[in-house]
C-alpha positions in Angstrom: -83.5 -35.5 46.0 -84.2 -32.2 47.7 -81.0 -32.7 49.2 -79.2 -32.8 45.9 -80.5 -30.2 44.0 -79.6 -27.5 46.7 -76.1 -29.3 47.0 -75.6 -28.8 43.4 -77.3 -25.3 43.5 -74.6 -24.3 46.7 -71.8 -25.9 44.6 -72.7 -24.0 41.4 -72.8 -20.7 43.4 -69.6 -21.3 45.4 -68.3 -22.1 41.3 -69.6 -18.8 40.2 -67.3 -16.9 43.7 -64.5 -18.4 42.7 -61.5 -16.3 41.9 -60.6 -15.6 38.0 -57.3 -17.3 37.3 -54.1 -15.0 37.4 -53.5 -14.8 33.9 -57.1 -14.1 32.8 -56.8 -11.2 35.7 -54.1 -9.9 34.0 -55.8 -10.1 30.4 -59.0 -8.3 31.8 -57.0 -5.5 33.4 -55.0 -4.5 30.6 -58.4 -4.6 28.3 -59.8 -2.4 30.5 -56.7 -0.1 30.9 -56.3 -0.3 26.7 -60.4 1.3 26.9 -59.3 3.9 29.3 -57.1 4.7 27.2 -59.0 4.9 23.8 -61.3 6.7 26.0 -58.9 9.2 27.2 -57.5 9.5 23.6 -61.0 10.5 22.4 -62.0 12.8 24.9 -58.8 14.9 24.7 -59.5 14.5 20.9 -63.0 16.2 21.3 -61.7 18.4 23.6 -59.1 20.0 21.3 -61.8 19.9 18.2 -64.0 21.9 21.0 -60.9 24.3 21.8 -60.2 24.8 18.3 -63.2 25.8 16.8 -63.7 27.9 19.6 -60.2 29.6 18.6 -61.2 29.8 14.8 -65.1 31.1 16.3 -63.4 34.1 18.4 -61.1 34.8 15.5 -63.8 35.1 13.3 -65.7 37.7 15.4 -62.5 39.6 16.5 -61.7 39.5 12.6 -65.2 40.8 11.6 -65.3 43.4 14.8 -61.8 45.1 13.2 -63.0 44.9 9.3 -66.0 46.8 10.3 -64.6 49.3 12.1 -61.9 50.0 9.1 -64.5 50.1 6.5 -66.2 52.4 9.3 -63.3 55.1 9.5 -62.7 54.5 5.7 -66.8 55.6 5.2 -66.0 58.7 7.1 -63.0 59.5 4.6 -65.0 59.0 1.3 -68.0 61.0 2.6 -65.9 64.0 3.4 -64.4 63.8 0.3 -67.5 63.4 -1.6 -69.2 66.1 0.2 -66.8 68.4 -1.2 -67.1 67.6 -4.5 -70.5 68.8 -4.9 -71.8 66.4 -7.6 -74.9 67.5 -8.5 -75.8 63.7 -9.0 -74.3 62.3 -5.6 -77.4 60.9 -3.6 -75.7 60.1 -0.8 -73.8 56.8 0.6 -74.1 54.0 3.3 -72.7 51.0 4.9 -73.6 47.7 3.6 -73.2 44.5 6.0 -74.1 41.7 4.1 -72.7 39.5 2.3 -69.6 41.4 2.6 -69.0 45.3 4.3 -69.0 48.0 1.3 -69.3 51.4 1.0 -72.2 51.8 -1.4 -71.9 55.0 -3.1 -75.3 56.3 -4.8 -75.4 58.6 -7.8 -78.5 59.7 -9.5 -77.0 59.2 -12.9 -75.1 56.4 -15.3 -71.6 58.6 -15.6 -68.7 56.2 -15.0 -66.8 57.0 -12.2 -64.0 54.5 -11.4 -61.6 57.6 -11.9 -63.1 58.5 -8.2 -62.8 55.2 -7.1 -58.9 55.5 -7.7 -58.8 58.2 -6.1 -59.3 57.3 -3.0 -56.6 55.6 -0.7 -56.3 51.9 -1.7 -57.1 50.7 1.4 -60.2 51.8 0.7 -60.6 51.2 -2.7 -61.7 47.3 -2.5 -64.6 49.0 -0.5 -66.2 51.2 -3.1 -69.3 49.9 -4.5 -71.0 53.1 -7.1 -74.9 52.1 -7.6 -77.6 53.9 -9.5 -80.0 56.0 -7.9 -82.8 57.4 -8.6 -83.1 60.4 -6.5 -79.8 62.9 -5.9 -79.1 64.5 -2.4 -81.0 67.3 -3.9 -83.9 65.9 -5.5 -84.2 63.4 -1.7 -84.4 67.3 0.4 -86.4 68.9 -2.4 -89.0 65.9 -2.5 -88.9 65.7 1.4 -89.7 69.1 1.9 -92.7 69.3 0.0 -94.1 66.3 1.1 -93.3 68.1 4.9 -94.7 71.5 4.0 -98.4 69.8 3.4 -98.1 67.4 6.5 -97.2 70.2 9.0 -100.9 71.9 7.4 -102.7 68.9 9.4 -100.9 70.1 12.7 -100.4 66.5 13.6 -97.1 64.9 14.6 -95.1 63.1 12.7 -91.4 62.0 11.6 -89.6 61.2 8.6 -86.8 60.2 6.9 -85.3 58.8 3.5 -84.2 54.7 3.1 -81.2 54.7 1.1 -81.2 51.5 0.3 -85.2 50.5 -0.8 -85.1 54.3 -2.1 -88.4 55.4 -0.2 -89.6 57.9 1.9 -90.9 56.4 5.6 -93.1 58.5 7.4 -94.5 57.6 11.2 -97.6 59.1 12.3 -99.2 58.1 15.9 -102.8 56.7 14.7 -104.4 55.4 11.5 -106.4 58.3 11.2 -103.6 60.7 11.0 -101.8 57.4 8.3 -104.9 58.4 5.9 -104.3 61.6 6.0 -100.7 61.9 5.3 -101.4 58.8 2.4 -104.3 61.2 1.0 -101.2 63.7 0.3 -98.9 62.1 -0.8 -101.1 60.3 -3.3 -102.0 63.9 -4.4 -98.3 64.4 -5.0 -98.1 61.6 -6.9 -95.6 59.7 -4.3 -97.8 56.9 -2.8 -95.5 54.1 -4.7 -92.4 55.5 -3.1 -93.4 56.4 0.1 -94.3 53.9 3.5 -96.6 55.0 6.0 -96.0 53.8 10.0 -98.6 53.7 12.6 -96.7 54.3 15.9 -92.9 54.2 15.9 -92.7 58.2 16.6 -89.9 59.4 18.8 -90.0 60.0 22.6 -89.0 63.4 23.7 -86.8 62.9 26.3 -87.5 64.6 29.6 -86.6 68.2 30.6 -83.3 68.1 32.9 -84.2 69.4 36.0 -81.3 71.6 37.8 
């Protein structure tokens, strides 16, 4: 009985060694050769998708890199030009980068100006955004000065400076005990709800060149 069972056993694994017959060969190769294929298909599909919206990625940057330096150059054009004018109301201008560049012009009153806006070059033109602002070029240095005049009286030091765009004075100071101080003034000029006050943040002098 022994005898039997690892007959049958030696016959059944001798059964499973036995060579595939030719045409089933054949069948199994060319399924495996038609998924190489797919496979090959797929990965040089994936690999141009990759390629491509690497292309379009780079594009996009080079694209952005040269529309920011135009509206650049452009900025330097209209500030010259509005520099001359003199406009008792111009409060000054800056770069916007998002959603889209602009030059965003500021004047401190409601007159329409679109015949300034054509007068610019119209490359420039789809550039030109006018907003109101509260405070013209003049009032921004009159206002800063005062508020300067009574800081330098506490002989402490200190920097400044005017944000265009959230229309408030910031004002860095190198500990909070000098930060009271400089709030205690400016809430005696009436400015504490347009002003910031920074602990730290003060610029470093740079270091005396040495012949």
């Amino acid at each position: 009985m022994k005898k039997h069972i690892v007959l049958w056993l030696a016959v059944g694994a001798l059964s499973a060694c036995q060579p595939l017959p030719k045409h089933k060969t054949q069948t199994l190769n060319a399924s495996n050769q038609e998924m190489h294929n797919q496979n090959t298909e797929q990965n040089a599909a994936q690999d141009t998708e990759q390629n491509a919206a690497q292309d379009t990625t780079s594009a996009a940057v080079v694209d952005d890199v040269d529309r920011y330096m135009q509206v650049q150059d452009s900025a330097i054009l209209v500030s010259q030009k509005l520099n001359a004018l003199n406009d008792p109301h111009y409060g000054d201008m800056y770069i916007q980068h998002k959603p889209d560049y602009k030059i965003v012009i500021l004047f401190s009153d409601d007159k329409n100006r679109d015949e300034l806006v054509r007068s610019f070059d119209k490359s420039i033109q789809p550039y030109i955004v006018i907003k109101h602002h509260q405070k013209s070029l003049i009032d921004q240095n009159t206002q800063s000065d005062e508020i300067s005049r009574k800081i330098k009286q506490l002989n402490i030091k200190y920097s400044m400076g005017f944000d265009l765009e959230t229309q408030t004075f910031n004002i860095s100071v190198g500990s909070q005990q000098d930060a009271d101080k400089v709030q205690a003034i400016v809430n005696q000029l009436g400015r504490q709800h347009e002003t910031v006050i920074n602990v730290g943040g003060l610029p470093v002098p740079e270091p005396a060149l040495v012949d």
